[in-house]
MARBA-3410 file (N, C-alpha, C, O; in Angstrom, 1 decimal):
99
129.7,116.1,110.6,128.3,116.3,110.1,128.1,117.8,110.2,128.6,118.4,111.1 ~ 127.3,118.5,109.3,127.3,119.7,109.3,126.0,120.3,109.9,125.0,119.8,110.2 ~ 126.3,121.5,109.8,125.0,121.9,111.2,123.2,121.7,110.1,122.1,121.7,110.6 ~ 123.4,121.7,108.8,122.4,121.5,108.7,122.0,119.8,108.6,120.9,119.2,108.7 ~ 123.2,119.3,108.5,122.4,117.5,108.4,122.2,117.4,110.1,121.3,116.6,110.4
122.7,118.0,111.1,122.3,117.8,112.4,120.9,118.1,112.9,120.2,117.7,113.8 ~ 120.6,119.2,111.7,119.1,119.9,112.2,118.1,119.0,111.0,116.9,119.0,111.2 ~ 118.8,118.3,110.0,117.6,117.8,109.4,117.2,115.9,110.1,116.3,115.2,109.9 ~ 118.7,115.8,111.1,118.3,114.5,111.9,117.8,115.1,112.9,116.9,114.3,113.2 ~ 117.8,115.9,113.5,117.0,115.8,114.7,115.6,116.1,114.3,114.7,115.6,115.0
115.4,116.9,113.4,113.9,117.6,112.9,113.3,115.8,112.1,112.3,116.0,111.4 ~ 113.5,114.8,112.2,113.5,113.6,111.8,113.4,112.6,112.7,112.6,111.7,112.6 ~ 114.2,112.7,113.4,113.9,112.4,115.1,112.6,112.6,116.0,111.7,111.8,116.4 ~ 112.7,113.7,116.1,111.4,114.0,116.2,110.0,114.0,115.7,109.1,114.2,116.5 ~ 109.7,113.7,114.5,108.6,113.4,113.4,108.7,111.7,113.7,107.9,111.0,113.2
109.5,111.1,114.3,109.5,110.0,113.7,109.0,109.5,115.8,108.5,108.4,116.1 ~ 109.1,110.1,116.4,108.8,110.1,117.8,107.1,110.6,117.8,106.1,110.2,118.3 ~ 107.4,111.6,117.1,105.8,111.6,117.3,104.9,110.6,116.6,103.9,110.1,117.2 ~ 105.2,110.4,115.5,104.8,108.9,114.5,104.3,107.8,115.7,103.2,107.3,115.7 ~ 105.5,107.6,116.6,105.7,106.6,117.3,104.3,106.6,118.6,103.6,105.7,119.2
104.3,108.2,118.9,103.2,108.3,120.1,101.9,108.1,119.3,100.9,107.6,119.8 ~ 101.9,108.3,118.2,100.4,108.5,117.2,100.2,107.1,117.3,99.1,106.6,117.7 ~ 101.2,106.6,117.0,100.4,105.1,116.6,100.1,104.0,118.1,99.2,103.1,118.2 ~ 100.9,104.5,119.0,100.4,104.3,120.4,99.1,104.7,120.6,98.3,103.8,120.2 ~ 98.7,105.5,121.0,97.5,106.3,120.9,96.4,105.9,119.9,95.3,105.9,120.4
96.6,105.5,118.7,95.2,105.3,118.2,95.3,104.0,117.6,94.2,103.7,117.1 ~ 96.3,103.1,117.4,96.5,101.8,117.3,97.2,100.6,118.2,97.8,99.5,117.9 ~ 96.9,101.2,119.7,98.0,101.0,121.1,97.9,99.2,121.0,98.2,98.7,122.1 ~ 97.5,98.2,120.0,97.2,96.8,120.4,98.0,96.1,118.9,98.0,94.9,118.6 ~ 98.5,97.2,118.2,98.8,96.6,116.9,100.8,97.0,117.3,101.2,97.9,118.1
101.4,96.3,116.6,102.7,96.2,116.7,103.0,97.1,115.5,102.5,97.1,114.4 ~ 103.8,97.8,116.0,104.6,99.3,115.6,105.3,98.5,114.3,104.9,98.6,113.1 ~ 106.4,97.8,114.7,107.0,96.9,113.3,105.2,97.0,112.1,104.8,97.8,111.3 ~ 104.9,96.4,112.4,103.4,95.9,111.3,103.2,97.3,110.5,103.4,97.6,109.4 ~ 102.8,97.8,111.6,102.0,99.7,111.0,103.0,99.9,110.0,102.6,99.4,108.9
104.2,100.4,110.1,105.3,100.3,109.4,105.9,100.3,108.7,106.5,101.2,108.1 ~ 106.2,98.4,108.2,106.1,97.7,107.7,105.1,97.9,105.9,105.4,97.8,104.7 ~ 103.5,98.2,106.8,102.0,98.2,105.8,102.3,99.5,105.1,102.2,99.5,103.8 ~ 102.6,101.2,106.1,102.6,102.0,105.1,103.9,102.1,104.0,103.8,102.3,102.8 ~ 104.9,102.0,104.6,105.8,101.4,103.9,105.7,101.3,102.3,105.9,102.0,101.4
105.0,99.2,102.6,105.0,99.0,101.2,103.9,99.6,100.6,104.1,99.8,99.4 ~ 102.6,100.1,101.1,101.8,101.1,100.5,102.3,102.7,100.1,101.4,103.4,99.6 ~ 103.3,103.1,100.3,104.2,103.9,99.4,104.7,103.6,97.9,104.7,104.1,96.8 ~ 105.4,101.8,98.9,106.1,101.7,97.1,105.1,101.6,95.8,105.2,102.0,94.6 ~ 103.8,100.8,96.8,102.8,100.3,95.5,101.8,100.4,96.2,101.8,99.9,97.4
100.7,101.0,95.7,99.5,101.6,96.2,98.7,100.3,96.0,97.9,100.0,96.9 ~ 98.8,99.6,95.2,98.1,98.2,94.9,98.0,97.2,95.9,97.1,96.4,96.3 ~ 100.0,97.6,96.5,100.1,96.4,97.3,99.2,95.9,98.3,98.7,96.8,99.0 ~ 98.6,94.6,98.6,98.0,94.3,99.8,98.3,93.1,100.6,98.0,92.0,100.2 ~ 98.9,93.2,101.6,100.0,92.2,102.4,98.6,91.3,102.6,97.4,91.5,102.4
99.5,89.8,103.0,98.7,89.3,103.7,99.6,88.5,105.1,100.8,88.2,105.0 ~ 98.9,88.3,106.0,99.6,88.6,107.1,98.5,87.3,107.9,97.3,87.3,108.0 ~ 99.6,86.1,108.4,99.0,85.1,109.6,98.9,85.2,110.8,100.0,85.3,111.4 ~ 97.6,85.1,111.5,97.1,85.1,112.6,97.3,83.5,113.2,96.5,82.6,113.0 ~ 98.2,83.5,113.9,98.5,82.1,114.6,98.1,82.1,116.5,98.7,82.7,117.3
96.9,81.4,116.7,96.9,81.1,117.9,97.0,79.1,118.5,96.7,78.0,118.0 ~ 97.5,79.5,119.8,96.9,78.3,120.5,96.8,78.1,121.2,97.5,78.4,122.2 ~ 95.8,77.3,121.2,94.4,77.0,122.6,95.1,75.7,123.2,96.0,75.1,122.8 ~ 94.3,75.4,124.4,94.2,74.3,125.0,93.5,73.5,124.4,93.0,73.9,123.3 ~ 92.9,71.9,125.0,92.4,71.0,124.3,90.8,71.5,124.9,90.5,72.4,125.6
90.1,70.7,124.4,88.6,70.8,124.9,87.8,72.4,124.6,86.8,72.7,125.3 ~ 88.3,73.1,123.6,87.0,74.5,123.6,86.5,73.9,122.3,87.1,73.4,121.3 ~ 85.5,74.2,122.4,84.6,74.0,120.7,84.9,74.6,120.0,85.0,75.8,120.2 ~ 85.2,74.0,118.9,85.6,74.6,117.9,84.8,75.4,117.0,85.3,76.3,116.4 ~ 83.5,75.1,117.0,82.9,75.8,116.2,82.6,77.1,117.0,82.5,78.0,116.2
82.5,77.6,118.3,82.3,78.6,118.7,83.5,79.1,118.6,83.3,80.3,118.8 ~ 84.8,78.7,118.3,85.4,79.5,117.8,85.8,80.2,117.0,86.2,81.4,117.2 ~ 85.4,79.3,115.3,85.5,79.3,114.6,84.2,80.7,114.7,84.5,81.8,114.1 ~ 83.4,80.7,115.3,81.9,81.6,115.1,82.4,83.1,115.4,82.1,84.0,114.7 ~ 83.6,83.2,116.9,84.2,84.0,117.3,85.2,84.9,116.5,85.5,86.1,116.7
85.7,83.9,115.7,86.8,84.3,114.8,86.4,84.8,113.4,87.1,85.3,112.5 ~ 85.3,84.4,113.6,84.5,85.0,111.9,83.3,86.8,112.3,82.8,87.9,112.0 ~ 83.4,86.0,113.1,82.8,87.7,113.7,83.4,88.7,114.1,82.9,89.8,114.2 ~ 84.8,88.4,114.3,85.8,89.4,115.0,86.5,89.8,113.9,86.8,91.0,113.9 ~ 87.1,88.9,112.6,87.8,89.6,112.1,87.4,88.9,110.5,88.1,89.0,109.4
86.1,88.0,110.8,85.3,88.1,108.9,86.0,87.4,107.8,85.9,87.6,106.6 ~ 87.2,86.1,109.1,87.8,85.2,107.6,87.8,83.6,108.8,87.8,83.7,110.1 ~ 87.8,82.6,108.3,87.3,81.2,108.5,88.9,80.8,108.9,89.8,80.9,108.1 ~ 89.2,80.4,110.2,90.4,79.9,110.6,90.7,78.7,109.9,89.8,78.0,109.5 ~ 91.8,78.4,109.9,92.2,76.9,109.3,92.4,76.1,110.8,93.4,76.4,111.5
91.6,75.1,111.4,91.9,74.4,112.6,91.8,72.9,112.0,91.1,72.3,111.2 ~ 93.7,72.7,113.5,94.2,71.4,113.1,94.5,71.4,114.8,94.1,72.1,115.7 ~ 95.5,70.2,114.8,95.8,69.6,116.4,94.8,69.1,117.1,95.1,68.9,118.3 ~ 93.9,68.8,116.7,92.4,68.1,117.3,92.1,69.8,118.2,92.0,69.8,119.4 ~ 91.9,70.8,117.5,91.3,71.8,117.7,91.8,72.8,118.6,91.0,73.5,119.2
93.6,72.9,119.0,94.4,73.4,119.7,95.0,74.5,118.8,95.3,75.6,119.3 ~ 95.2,74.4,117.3,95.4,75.5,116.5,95.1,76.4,115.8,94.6,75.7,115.0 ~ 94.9,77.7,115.4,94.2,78.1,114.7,94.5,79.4,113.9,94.9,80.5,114.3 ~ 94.1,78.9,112.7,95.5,79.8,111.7,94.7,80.5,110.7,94.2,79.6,110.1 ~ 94.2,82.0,110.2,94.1,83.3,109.6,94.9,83.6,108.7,96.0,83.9,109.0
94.6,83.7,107.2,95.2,84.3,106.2,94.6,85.4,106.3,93.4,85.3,106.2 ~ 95.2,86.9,106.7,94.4,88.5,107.2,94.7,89.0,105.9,95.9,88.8,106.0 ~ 94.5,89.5,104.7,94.7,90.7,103.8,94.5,92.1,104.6,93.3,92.4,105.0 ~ 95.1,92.7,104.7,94.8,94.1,105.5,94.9,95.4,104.3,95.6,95.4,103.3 ~ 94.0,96.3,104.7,93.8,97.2,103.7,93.9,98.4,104.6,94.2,98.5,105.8
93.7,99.6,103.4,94.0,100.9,103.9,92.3,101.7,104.2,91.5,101.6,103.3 ~ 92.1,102.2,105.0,91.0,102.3,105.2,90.6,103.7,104.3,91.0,104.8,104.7 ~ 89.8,103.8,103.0,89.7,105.6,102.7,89.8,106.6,103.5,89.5,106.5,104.7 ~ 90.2,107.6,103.0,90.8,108.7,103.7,89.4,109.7,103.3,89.3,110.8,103.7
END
């Protein structure tokens, strides 16, 4: 490898480590693969808009509707609940927020 493909991987290396602390830092609860993943295909196609499932489950006995109440307040879309109210499943469309 020649000394400049050495200096243009490590100068890439680096941008890509800081990438990595950035998104720690101001997205520290979202998975790095995801971020990623989202700008990614928002490069190929600015149109694109993933959509992406939210799968939890519960134990038996919580109310469902207080969940369902929980889950529309927090993230503003209607779970699909089955298993006599042990499952609970999110179609998320995620967007880019204006710059």
């Amino acid at each position: 490898m020649s000394v400049q493909a050495e200096a243009a991987t490590q100068d890439i290396q680096i941008k890509y480590t800081e990438f990595q602390k950035s998104c720690k830092n101001i997205l520290p609860k979202v998975d790095q693969k995801l971020i990623e993943e989202f700008l990614f295909r928002q490069q190929e196609d600015s149109e694109f808009k993933p959509r992406f499932s939210l799968e939890v489950n519960t134990t038996e006995g919580l109310d469902t509707q207080k969940m369902r109440d929980l889950i529309w307040n927090k993230i503003g879309e209607l779970p699909v609940i089955d298993y006599n109210g042990t499952y609970y499943r999110i179609e998320h469309t995620l967007r880019r927020s204006p710059t």
